[in-house]
C-alpha positions as CSV (number, residue, x, y, z in Angstrom):
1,X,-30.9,3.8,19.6
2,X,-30.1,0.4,18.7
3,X,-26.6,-1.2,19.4
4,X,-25.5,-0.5,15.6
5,X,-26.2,2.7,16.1
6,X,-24.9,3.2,19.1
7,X,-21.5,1.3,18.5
8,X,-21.4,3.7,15.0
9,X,-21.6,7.1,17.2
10,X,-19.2,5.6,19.5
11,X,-16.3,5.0,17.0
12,X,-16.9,8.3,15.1
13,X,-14.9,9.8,17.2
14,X,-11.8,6.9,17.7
15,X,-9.0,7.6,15.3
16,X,-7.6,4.1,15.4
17,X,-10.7,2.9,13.4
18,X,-9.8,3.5,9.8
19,X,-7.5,1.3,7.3
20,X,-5.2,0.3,9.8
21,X,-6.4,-3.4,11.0
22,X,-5.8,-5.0,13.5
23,X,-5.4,-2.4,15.6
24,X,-3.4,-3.3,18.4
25,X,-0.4,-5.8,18.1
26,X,-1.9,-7.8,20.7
27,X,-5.2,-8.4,18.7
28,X,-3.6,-11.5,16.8
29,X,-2.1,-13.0,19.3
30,X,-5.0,-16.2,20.0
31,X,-3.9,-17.1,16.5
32,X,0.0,-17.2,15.9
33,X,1.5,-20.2,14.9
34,X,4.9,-21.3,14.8
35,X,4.8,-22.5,11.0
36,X,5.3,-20.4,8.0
37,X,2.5,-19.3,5.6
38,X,2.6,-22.1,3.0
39,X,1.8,-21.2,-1.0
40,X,2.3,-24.6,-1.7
41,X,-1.2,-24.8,-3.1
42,X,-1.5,-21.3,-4.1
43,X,-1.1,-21.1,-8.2
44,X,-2.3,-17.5,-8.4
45,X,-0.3,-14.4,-6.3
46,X,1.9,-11.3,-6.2
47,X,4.5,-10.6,-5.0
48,X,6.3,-7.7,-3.2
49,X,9.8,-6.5,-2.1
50,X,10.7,-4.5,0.5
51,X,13.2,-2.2,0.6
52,X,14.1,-0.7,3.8
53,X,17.0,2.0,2.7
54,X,16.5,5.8,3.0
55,X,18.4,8.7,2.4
56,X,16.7,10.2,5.6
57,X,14.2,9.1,7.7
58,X,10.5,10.8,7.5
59,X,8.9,11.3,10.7
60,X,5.7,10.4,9.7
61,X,6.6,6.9,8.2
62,X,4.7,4.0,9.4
63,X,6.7,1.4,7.8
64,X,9.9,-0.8,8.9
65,X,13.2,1.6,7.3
66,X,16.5,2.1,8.0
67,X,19.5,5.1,7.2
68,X,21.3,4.1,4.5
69,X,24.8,3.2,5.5
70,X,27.0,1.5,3.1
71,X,26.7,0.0,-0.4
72,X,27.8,-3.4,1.3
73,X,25.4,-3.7,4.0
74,X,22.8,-3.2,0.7
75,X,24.4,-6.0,-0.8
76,X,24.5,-8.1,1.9
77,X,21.0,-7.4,1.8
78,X,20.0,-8.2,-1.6
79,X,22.1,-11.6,-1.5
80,X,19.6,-12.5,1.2
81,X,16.6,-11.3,-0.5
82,X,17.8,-13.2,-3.6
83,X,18.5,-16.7,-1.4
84,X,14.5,-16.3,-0.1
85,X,13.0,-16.1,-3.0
86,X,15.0,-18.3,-4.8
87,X,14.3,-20.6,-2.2
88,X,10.5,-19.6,-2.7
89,X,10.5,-20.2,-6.3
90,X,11.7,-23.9,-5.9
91,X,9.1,-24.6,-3.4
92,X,5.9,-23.2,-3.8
93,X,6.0,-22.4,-7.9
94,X,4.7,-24.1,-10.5
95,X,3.8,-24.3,-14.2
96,X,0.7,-23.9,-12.9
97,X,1.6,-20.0,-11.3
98,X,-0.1,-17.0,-12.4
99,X,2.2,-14.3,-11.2
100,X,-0.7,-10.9,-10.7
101,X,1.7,-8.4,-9.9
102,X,5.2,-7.2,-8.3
103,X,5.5,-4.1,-6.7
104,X,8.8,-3.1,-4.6
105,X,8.6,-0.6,-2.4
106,X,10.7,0.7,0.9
107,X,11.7,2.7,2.2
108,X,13.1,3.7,-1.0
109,X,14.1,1.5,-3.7
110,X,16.2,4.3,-5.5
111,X,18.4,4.7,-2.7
112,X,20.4,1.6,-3.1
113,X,23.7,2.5,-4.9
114,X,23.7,2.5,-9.2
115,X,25.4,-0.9,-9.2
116,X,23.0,-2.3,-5.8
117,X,20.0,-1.0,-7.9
118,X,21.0,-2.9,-11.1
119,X,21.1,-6.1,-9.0
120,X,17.9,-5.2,-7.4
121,X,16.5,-4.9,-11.0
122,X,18.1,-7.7,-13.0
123,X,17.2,-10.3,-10.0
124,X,13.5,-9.7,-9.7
125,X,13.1,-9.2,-13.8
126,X,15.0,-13.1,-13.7
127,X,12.6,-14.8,-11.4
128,X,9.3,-12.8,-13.0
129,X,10.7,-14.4,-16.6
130,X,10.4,-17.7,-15.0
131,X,6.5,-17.1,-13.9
132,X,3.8,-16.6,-16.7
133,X,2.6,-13.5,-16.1
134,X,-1.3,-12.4,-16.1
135,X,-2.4,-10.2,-18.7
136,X,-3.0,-7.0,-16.6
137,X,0.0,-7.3,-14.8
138,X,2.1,-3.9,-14.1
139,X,5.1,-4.2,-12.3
140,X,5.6,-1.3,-10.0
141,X,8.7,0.8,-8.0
142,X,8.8,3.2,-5.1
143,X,11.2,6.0,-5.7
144,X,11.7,9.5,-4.9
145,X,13.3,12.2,-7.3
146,X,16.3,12.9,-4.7
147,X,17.2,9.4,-5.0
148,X,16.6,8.6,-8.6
149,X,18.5,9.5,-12.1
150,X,19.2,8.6,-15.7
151,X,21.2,5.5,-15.0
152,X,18.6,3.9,-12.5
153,X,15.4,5.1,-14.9
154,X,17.7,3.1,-18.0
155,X,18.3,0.0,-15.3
156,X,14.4,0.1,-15.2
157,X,13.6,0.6,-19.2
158,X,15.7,-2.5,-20.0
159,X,12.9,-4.4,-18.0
160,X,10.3,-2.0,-18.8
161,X,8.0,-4.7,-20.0
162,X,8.3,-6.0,-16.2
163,X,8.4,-2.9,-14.7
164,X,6.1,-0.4,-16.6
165,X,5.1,2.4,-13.5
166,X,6.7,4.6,-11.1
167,X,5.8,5.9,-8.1
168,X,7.5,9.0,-6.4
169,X,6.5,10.5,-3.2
170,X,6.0,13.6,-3.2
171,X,3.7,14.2,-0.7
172,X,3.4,17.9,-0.4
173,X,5.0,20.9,-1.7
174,X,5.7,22.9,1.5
175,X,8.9,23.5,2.3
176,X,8.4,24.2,6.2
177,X,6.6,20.9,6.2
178,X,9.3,18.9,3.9
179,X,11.6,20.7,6.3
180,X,10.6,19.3,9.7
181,X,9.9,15.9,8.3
182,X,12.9,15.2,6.8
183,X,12.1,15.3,3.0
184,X,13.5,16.5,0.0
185,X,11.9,16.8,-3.0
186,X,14.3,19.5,-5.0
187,X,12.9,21.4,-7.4
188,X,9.7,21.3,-9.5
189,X,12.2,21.5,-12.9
190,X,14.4,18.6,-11.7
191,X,10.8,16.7,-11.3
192,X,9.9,17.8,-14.5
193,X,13.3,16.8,-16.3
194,X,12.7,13.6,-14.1
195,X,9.2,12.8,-15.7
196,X,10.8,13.3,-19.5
197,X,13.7,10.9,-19.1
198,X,11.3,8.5,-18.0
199,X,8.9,8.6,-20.6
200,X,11.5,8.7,-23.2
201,X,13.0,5.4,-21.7
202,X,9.2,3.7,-21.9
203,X,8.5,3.8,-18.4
204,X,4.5,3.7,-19.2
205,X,3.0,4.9,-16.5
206,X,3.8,7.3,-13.4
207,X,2.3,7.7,-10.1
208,X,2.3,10.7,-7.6
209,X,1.6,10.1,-3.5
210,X,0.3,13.0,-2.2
211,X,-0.8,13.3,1.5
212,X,-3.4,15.3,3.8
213,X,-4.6,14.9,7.3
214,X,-1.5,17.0,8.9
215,X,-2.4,19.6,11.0
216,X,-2.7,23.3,10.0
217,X,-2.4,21.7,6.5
218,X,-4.0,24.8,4.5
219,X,-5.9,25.2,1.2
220,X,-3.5,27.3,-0.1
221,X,-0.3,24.5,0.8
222,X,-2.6,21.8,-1.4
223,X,-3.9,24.5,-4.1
224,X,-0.1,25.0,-4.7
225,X,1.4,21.4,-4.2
226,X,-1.8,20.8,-7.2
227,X,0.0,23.1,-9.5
228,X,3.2,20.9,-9.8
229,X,0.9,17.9,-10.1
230,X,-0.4,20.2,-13.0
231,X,2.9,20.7,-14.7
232,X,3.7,16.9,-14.3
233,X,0.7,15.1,-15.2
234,X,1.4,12.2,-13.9
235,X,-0.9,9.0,-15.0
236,X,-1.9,7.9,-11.6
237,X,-2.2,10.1,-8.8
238,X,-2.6,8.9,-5.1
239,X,-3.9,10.6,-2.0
240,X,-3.2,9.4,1.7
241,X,-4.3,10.1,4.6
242,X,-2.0,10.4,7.3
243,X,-3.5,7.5,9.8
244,X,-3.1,6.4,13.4
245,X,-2.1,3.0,13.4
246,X,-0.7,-0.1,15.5
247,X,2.8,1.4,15.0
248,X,2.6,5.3,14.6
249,X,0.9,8.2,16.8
250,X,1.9,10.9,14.7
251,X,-0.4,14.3,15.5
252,X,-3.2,13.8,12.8
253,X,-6.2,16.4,11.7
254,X,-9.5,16.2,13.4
255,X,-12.2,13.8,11.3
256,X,-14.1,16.8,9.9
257,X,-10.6,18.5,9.0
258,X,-9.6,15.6,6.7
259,X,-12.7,15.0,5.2
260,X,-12.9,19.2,4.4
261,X,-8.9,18.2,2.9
262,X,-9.7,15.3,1.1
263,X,-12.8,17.0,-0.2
264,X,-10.9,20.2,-1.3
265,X,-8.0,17.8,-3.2
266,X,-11.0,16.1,-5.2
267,X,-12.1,18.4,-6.8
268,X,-8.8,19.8,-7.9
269,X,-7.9,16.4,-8.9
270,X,-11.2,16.4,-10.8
271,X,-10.9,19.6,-12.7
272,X,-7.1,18.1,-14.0
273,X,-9.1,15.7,-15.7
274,X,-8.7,12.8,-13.5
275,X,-11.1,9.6,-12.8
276,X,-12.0,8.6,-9.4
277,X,-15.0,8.0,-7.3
278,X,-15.7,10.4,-4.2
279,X,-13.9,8.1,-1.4
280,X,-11.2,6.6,-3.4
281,X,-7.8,7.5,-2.9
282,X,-6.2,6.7,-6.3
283,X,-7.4,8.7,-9.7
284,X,-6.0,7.8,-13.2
285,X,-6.0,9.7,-16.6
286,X,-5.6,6.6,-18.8
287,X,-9.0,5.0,-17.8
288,X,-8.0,1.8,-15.1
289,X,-8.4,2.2,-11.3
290,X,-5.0,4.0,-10.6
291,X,-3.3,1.3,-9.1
292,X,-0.6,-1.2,-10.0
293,X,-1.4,-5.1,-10.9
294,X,-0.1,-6.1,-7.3
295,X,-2.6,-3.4,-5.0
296,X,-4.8,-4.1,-7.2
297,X,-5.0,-8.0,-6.9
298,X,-4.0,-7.3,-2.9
299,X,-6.9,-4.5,-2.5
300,X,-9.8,-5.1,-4.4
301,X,-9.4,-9.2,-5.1
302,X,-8.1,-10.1,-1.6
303,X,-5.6,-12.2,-3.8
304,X,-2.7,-14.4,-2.0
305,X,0.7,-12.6,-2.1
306,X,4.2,-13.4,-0.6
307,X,6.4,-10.9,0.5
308,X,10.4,-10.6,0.4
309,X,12.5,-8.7,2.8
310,X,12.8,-7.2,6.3
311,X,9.1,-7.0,7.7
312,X,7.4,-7.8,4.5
313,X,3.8,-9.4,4.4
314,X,2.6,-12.1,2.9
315,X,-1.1,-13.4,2.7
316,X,-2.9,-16.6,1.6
317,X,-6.6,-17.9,2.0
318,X,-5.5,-18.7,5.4
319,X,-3.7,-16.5,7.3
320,X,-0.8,-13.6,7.2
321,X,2.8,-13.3,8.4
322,X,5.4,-11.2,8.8
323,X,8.9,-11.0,7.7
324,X,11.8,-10.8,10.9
325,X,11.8,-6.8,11.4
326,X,8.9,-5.9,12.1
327,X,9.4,-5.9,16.2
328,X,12.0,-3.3,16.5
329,X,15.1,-5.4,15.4
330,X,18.6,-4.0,14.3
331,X,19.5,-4.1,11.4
332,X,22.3,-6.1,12.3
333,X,20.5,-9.1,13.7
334,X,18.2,-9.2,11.0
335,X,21.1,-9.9,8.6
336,X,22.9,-11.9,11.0
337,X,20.6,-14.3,10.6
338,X,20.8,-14.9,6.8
339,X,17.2,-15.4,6.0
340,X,14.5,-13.0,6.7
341,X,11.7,-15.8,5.9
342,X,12.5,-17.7,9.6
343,X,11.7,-16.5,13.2
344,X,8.9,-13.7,12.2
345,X,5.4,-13.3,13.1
346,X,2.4,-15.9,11.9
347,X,-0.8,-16.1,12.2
348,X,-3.6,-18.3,11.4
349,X,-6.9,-16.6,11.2
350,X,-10.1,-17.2,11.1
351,X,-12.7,-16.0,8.4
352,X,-13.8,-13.2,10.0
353,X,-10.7,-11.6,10.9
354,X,-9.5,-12.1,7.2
355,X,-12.3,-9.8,6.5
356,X,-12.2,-7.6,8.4
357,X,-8.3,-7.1,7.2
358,X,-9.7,-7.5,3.5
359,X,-12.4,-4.7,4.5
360,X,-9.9,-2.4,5.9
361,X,-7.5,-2.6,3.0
362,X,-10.0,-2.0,0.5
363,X,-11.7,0.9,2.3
364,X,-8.7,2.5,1.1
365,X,-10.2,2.5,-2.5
366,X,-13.9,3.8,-0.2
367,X,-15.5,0.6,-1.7
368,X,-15.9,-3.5,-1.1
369,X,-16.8,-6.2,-2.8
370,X,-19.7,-8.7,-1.5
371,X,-18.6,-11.4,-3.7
372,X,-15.4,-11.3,-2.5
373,X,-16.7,-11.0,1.2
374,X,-18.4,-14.4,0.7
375,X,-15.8,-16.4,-0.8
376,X,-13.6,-15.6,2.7
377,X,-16.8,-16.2,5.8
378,X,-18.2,-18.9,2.9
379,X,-21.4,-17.5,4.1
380,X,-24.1,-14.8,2.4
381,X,-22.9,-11.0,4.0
382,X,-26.3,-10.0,3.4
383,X,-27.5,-12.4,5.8
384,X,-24.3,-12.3,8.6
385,X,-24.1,-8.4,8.6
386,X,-28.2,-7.8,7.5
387,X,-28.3,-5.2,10.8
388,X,-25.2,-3.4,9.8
389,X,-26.0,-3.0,6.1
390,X,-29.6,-2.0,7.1
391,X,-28.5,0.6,9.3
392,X,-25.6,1.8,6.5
393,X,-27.8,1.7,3.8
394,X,-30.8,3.6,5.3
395,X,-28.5,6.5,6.4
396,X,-26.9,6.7,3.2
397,X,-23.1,5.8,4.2
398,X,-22.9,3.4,1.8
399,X,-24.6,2.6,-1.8
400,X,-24.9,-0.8,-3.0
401,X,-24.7,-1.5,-6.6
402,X,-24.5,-5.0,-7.9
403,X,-22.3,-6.5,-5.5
404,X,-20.4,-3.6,-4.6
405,X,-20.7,-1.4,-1.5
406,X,-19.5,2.3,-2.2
407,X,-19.1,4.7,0.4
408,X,-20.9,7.9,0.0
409,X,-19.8,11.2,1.0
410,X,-21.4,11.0,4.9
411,X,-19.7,7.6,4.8
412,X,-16.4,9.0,3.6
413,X,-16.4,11.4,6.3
414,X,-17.0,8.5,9.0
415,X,-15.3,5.9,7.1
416,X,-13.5,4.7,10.0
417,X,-16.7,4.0,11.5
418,X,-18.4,2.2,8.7
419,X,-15.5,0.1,8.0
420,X,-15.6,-1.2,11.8
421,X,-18.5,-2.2,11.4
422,X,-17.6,-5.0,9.6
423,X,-14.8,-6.1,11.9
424,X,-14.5,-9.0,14.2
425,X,-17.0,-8.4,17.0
426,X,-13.5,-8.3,19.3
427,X,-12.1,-5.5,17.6
């Protein structure tokens, strides 16, 4: 057995091997830097807002969020958020800037209060007016439908040209399993009354999350939490994994469970008429990749983007950082100190650690690009990982057509293992 092989069968079985990279908060440490990520010559990114408000707090959440308190403390928030980027904008763009995408998520952005929500709105649609805007840009917004209603869905159409998709969680229809994480998703009318108002205000194009990997998650729970997608038919529909990662240890099904769940949602997701390849986790009905302009230019182009807000991250050709927040901190001291942009986390990488981050985030979509491999190491991937594609390609985990690598079914079941292949040798 040679070392690729046996370094393949050894990570099979390791949960922290999946999308999640780096794996360890530790792993970075060699290369943090006291300055800031500079996009002073970057003329081409997204950006992204974070939103860390929530109604209540789900267990399984992996991301930095708070319990909303008080509609001041949100606008204490936003005023902060506003002073960064405005800051941003009078730095680092240009003319020159091609503005790929805008996303805000959370948290939950639909939590803020009407008034908190209009500000949110009206402030990113006045710096995106400023930007030229690329021609497949699609602004997008987390929401869920507890948190959401005709007031904030007309907030959004008046900027619908800006912000043209939706995304609600929904995760899973179970009650037991809403329940005992902390969700509420009300019921399938109000979602349905949800999905009219915000077609009839122009929103273009609405996304669903769904979820799998829980444990004792059944056919039947997904067959049923399928028929609401049925009744909905949303445009894009997404499908997670519940993952181990740096930050979260929630109980996860076993490799061959997931693989059996994901298989079983495909195929229902299929025979609604949705696109998708075998291994991605984002299907459309209106003939693009599923995603928005920003995950798309983030995922699949390993494009620079800069992030606003507690714990956001921002990327260039460089390096990555992360917003104050993302350690534990109160909410308090982060807005005690009036800027979220100073005394976060930086790092300075190098090549191969950018891909293996670019890697990682794209295995989410159960493909990678070559091409865009060699414009980070500047060096032929054929030639630097020769024994690893070898060894992929002759046990048919991955395909390769053109300069794209797709995983194949036996790859999507060990995804986590072909992926790491293609991490730093540290890792």
């Amino acid at each position: 057995m040679t070392e690729t092989e046996k370094l393949f069968e050894t990570r099979k079985e390791i949960s922290d091997y999946n999308t999640s990279y780096p794996l360890h908060p530790s792993d970075w440490s060699t290369w943090k830097v006291s300055d800031t990520l500079s996009f002073d010559d970057v003329d081409d990114l997204s950006f992204y807002i974070h939103i860390p408000f929530c109604q209540s707090l789900c267990r399984y959440c992996e991301y930095v969020k708070y319990k909303k308190t008080s509609d001041s403390v949100e606008r204490e928030y936003l005023d902060i958020v506003d002073s960064d980027v405005r800051e941003f904008m009078g730095q680092s763009v240009t003319g020159e800037t091609i503005l790929r995408g805008f996303d805000i998520g959370g948290g939950t952005p639909t939590a803020l209060s009407t008034e908190n929500f209009a500000m949110l709105i009206n402030m990113a649609a006045r710096y995106v007016r400023r930007i030229k805007m690329a021609e497949d840009f699609k602004g997008s917004i987390e929401a869920t439908f507890n948190t959401i209603d005709e007031n904030k869905i007309a907030i959004l159409s008046e900027h619908s040209d800006i912000f043209s998709r939706i995304s609600f969680g929904l995760q899973s229809t179970n009650c037991t399993f809403l329940r005992d994480n902390n969700r509420d998703n009300g019921q399938t009318q109000r979602m349905a009354d949800i999905f009219h108002i915000c077609r009839e205000q122009g929103i273009s194009t609405i996304n669903l999350d769904l979820m799998y990997g829980f444990v004792h998650q059944t056919k039947e729970e997904m067959k049923a939490t399928m028929k609401v997608v049925e009744r909905l038919m949303p445009e894009h529909l997404t499908v997670y994994e519940l993952r181990t990662n740096m930050l979260n240890r929630y109980p996860i099904a076993t490799a061959e469970q997931r693989f059996e769940q994901y298989s079983y949602l495909y195929d229902l997701i299929i025979g609604l008429g949705y696109k998708g390849r075998f291994g991605m986790n984002t299907f459309s009905l209106i003939g693009d990749n599923g995603l928005s302009s920003y995950l798309q230019h983030r995922m699949m182009k390993n494009g620079s983007y800069k992030g606003f807000g507690i714990a956001a991250q921002s990327k260039n050709d460089t390096g990555l950082s992360y917003n104050i927040g993302k350690n534990g901190e109160s909410l308090k001291s982060c807005l005690s100190k009036k800027t979220f942009e100073k005394d976060g986390d930086s790092y300075k990488l190098p090549p191969r650690e950018l891909l293996s981050k670019y890697v990682a985030i794209s295995g989410y979509c159960g493909m990678f690009d070559l091409s865009v491999m060699e414009n980070i190491l500047h060096l032929d991937p054929d030639i630097v990982f020769e024994k690893e594609l070898g060894f992929l390609l002759n046990n048919h985990y991955i395909e390769k057509n053109g300069t794209m690598l797709y995983l194949t079914p036996e790859g999507v079941l060990h995804y986590g293992a072909v992926l790491s292949l293609f991490y730093n040798n540290r890792s």
